[in-house]
C-alpha positions in Angstrom: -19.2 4.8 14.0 -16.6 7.9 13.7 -12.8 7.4 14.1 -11.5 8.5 17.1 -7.8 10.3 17.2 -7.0 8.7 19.7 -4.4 6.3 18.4 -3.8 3.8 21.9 -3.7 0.1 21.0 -7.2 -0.2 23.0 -8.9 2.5 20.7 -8.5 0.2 17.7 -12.2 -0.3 15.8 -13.8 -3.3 15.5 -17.3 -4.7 14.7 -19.0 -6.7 11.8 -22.1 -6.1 9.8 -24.7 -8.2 8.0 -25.6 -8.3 4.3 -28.7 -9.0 2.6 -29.1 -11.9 0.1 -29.7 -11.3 -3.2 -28.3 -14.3 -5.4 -27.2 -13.6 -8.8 -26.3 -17.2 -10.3 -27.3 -20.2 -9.2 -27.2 -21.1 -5.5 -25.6 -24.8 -5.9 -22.5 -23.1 -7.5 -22.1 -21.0 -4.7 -20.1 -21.3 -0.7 -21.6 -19.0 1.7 -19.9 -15.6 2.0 -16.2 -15.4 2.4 -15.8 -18.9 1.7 -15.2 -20.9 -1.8 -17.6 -22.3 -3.6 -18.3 -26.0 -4.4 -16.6 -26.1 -7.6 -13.7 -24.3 -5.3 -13.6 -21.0 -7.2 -14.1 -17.8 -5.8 -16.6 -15.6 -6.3 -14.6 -12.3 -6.7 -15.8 -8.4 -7.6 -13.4 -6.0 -8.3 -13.8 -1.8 -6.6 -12.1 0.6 -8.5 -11.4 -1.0 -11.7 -10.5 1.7 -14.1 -6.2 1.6 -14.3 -4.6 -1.5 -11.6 -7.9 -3.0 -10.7 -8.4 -3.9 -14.1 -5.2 -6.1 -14.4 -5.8 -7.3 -10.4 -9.0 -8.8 -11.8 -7.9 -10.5 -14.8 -4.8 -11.7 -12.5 -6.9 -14.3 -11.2 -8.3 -16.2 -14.3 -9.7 -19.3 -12.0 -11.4 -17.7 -9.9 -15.2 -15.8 -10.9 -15.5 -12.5 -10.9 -19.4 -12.0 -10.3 -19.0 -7.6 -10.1 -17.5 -4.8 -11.1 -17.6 -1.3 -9.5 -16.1 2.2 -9.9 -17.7 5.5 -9.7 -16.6 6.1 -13.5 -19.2 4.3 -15.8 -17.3 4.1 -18.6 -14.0 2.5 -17.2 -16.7 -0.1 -15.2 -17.5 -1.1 -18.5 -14.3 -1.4 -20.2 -13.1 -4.0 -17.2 -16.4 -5.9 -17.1 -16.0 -6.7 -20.7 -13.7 -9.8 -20.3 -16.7 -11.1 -18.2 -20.1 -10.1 -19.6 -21.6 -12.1 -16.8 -20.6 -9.7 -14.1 -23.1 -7.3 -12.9 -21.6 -3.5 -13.4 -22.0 -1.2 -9.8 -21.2 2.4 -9.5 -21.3 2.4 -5.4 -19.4 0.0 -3.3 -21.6 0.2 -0.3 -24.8 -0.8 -2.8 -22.7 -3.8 -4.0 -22.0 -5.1 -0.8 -25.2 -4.6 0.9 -27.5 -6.3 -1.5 -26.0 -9.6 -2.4 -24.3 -12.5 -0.5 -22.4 -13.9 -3.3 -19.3 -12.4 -3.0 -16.4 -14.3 -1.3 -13.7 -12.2 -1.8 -12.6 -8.3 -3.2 -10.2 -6.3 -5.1 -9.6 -2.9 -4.2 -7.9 -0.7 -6.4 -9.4 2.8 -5.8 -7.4 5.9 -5.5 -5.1 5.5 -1.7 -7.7 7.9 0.1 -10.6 5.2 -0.2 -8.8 2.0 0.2 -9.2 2.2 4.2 -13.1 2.4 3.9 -13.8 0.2 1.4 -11.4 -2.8 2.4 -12.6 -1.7 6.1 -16.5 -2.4 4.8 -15.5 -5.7 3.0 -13.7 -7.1 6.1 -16.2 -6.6 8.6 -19.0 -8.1 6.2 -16.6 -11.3 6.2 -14.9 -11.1 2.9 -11.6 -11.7 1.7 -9.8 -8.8 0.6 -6.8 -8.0 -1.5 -6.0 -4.0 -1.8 -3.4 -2.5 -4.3 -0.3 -0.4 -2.1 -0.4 1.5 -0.3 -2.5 -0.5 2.1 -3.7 3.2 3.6 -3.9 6.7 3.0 -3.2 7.2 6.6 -1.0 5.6 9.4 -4.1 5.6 11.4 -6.0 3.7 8.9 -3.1 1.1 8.0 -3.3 0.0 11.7 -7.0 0.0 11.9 -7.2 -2.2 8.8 -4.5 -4.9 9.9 -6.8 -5.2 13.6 -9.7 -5.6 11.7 -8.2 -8.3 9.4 -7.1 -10.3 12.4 -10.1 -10.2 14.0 -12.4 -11.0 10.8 -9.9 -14.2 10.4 -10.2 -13.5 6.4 -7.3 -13.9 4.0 -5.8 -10.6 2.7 -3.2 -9.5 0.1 -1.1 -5.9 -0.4 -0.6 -5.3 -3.6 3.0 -5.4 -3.6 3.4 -8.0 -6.2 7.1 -8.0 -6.2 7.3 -9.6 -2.5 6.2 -12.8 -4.0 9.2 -13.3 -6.4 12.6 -14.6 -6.6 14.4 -11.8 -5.4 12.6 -10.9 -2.1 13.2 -14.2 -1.2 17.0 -14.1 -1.7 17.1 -10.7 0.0 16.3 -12.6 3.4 18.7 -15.6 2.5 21.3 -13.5 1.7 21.6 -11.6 5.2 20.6 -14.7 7.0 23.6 -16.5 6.0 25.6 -13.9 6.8 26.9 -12.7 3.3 26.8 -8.7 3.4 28.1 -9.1 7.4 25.6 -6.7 9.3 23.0 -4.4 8.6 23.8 -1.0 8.9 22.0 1.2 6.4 19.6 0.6 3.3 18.6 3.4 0.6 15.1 3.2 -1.3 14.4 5.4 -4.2 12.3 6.0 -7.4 12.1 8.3 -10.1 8.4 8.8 -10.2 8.2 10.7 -13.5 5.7 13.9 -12.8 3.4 13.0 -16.0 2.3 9.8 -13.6 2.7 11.8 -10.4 2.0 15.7 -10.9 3.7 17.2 -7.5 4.8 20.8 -6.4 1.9 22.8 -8.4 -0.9 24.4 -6.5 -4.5 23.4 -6.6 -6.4 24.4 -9.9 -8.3 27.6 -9.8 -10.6 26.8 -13.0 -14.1 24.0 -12.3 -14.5 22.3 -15.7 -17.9 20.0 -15.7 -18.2 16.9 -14.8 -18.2 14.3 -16.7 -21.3 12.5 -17.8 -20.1 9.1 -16.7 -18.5 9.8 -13.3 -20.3 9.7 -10.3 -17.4 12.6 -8.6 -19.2 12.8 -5.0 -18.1 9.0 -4.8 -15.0 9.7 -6.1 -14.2 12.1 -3.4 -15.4 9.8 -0.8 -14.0 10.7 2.5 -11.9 13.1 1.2 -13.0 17.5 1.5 -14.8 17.9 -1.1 -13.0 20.0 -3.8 -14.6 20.5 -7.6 -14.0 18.4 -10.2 -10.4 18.8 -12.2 -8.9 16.5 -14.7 -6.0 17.1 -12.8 -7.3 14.3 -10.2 -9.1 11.7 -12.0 -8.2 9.7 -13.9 -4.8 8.2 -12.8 -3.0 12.0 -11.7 -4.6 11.5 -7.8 -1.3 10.5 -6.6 0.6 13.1 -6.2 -2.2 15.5 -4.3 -1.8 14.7 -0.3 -6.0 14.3 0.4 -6.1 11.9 -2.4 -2.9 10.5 -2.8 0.8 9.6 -1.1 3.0 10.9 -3.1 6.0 8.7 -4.5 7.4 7.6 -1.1 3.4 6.0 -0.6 3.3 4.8 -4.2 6.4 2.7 -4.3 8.0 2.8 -0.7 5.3 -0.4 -0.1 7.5 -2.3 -3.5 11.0 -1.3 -2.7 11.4 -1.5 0.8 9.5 -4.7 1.5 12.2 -7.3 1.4 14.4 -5.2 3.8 11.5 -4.9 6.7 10.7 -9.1 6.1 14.2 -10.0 5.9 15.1 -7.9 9.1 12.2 -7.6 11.1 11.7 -4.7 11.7 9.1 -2.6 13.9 8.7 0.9 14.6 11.5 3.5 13.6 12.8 6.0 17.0 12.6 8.9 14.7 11.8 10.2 11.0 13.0 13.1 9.3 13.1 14.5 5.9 14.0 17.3 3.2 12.7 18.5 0.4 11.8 20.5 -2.7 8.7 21.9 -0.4 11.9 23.7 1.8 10.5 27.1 1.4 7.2 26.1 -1.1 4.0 28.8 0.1 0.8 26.8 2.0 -0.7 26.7 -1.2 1.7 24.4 -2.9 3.3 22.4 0.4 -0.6 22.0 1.8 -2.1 20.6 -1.5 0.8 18.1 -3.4 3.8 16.3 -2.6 7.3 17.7 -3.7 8.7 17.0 -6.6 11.6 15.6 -5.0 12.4 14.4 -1.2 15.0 12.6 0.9 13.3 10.8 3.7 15.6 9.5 6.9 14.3 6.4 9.4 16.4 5.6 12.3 15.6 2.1 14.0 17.3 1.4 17.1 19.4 -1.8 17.7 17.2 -4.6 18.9 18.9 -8.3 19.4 21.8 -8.7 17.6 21.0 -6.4 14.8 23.0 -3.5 15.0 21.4 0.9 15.0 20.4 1.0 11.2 18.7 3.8 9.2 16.7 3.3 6.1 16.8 6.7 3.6 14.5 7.2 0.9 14.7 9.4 -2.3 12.4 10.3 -5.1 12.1 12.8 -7.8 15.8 12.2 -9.0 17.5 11.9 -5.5 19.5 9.4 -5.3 21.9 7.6 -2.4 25.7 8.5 -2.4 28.0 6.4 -5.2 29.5 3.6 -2.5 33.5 3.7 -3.3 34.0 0.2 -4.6 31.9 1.1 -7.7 34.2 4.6 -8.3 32.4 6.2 -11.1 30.5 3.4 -12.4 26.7 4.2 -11.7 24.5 1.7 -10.5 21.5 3.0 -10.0 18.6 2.9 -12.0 14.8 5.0 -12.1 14.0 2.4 -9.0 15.5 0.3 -6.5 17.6 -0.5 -3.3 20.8 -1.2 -2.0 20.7 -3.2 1.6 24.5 -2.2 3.3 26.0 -4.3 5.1 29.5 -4.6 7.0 31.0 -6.9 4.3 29.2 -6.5 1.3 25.8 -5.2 -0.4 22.6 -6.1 -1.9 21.4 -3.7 -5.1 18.3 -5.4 -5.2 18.6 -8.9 -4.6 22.0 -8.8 -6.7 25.3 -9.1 -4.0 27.6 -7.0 -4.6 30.7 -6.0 -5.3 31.2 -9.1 -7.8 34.3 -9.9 -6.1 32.3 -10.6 -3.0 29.2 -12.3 -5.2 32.2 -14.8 -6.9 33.7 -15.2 -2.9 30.3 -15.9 -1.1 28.4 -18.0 -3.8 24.6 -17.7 -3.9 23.0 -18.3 -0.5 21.4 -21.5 1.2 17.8 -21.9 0.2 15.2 -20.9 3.9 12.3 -19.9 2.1 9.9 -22.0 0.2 9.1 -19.9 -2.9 5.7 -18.6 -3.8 3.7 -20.0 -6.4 2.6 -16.1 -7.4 1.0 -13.0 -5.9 -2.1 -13.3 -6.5 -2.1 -17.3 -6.1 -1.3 -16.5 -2.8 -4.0 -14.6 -2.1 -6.1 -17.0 -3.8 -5.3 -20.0 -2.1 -5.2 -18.3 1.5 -8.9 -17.6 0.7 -9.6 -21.1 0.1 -7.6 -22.4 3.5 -4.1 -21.9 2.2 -1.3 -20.3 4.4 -1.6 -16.7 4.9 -0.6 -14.9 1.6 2.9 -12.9 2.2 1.9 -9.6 1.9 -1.3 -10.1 4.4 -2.5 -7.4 6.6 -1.8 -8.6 10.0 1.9 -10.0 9.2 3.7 -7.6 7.2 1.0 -5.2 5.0 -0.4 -3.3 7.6 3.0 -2.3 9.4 5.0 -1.9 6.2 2.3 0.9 5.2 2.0 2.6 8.4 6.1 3.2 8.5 6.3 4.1 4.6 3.4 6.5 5.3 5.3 8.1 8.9 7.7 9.7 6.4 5.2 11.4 4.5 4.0 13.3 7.7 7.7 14.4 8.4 7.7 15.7 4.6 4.9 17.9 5.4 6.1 19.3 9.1 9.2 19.6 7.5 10.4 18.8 11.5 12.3 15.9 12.8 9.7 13.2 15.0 10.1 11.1 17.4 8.3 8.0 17.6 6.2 6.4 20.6 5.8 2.7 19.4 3.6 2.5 23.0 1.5 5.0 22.7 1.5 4.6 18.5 2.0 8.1 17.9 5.0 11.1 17.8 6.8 12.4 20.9 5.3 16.1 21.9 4.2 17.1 18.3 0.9 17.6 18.0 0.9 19.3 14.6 2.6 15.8 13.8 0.0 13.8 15.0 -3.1 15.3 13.6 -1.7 14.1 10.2 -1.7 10.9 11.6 -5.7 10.3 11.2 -6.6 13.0 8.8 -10.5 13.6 9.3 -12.7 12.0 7.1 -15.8 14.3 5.5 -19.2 14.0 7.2 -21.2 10.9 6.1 -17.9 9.3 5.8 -16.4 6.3 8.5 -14.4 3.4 9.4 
């Protein structure tokens, strides 16, 4: 079935699909799919395991991981090699489709596939845990976190740093009151352009392709363009049909704290400026900039006060706040949460003379026993990892990814959290749910 445009909360996908069974070890060993087996381990097969997918796979040393897939041969190989007993795949959709086995996925493909394979996994009842950004699109992060709830399977983001020490103390420092209230947090990251090529235009030269890359699967649902090194491997991320530029790469890590900790839902607006100011069609069209400031205003809601959340990359950074004078505090990446009586850089509260006056916070959160454990032990019945779909992944991706859209109108939107799309823009909205190329579907 195509995706619709339309973006109402009643035009939301939803559907399942059966499998054939094709058993690859023995049956005894094995749960039926989506569910642990009798020696409770999982039955696990990692997509897209040339660069993170590798290290998501080998994060999870109890579990079995029974496949390996990614449209690069050689990079299939290199994972599978810690586990000569998985079976190596080239196409997702073959995996899936001819074996029961698997309980649970990773996905770790370039952003513009992770909606349609996580989407196929979910509705054939598997667990599924999917490096950040959830989404290449808005659309698709809200399509994903329906589906997830109504498949009742355990998901994961891979936003590994929610599950640590500091996230946790982000919330228990601004429940208890010790930064006052909320009224502005800044985001940012020096992507360095050697990980995240942006502000060139698209290659004019079509080198072959390599032997051991399947490229039509690589593209996926993206337009087809020829084959560049420029792309694959690793340099996707800064080319808007395969990537999300810096915001989508590490706006998922930085700013996820700040959206659990206050609760947040949709911004009222979005705006943003950047290197792309007065870039030609052929550069602005094709990459991100090589540097952008990226404004969300949320309204007040309860007793939380009108806050905005900015965003920088490419060497922007947030203003020097006065107590610090010339003393600079900021780092390649982070955040600084301000409040009315005192900050967080990170999860560290500061200005020391208000860290020595407020002490370190009451314990509210019990504190996770890992990322991927999580993930892990919400497959097998657990509580819901923190980072799932439904709860915090899918709406954390779909926000991160709004300012991406006001990057490329270079215009200031207005959000309809009703209707789940901009205010009178429909130049805006079409970027919401980029089409996917024919053959290609949630």
């Amino acid at each position: 079935m195509r995706a619709t445009r339309k973006l109402g909360r009643r035009g939301f996908l939803g559907g399942a699909a059966a499998v054939a069974a094709f058993n690859v070890i023995p049956r005894h060993v094995l749960g039926s799919a989506g569910e642990p087996s009798a020696n409770n381990k999982l039955n696990i097969a990692g997509i897209g395991v040339g660069g993170m997918g590798s290290h998501d796979i080998r994060s999870v040393p109890g579990e079995n991981i029974v496949a390996v897939c990614d449209v690069d041969a050689g990079r299939a190989a290199e994972a599978a090699k810690p586990f000569p007993w998985a079976k190596i795949y080239t196409d997702y959709r073959e995996m899936l489709q001819s074996r029961n086995d698997i309980d649970a996925v990773m996905v770790a493909t370039p952003d513009h596939s992770h909606a349609a394979v996580t989407m196929a996994a979910l509705k054939m009842g598997k667990h599924v845990f999917c490096q950040k950004p959830l989404t290449h699109s808005v659309y698709e992060a809200l399509q994903v976190a329906k589906a997830a709830r109504e498949a009742k399977r355990a998901t994961q983001m891979g936003n590994q740093g929610q599950a640590g020490e500091g996230a946790r103390l982000v919330s228990e420092y601004i429940w208890s009151g010790s930064i006052g209230k909320v009224r502005a947090i800044h985001g940012w990251s020096n992507r360095r352009p050697d990980i995240s090529p942006r502000g060139i235009p698209r290659p004019k030269d079509t080198p072959p392709v390599p032997a051991n890359l399947n490229w039509d699967l690589w593209i996926g649902p993206a337009p087809m363009r020829p084959y560049h090194p420029c792309y694959h491997p690793f340099a996707w991320r800064g080319w808007w049909d395969f990537g999300t530029g810096v915001l989508g790469d590490i706006g998922c890590h930085n700013l996820s704290a700040a959206f659990k900790a206050l609760k947040l839902g949709w911004p009222e607006s979005v705006e943003a400026c950047s290197t792309h100011w007065n870039a030609p069609p052929e550069i602005k069209d094709e990459t991100a900039p090589a540097a952008s400031i990226v404004t969300y205003r949320f309204a007040p809601e309860g007793d939380r006060p009108e806050l905005t959340i900015q965003w920088y990359d490419g060497g922007m950074m947030p203003p020097l706040p006065r107590e610090f004078g010339a003393k600079t505090i900021f780092a390649d990446d982070g955040t600084l949460i301000v409040g009315d009586e005192g900050m967080l850089l990170n999860e560290r509260l500061v200005p020391e003379a208000r860290a020595r006056e407020v002490g370190k916070p009451p314990q509210k959160l019990p504190r996770s026993p890992g990322h991927y454990k999580e993930w892990t032990d919400a497959c097998k019945g657990g509580p819901p990892a923190g980072s799932n779909f439904v709860d915090h992944a899918g709406h954390l991706a779909a926000v991160v990814l709004l300012g991406n859209i006001a990057i490329r109108t270079q215009q200031k939107l207005f959000w309809d959290a009703e209707k789940l799309q901009f205010k009178d823009n429909p130049e805006a909205n079409r970027l919401l749910q980029p089409p996917y190329r024919d053959g290609w579907s949630l």
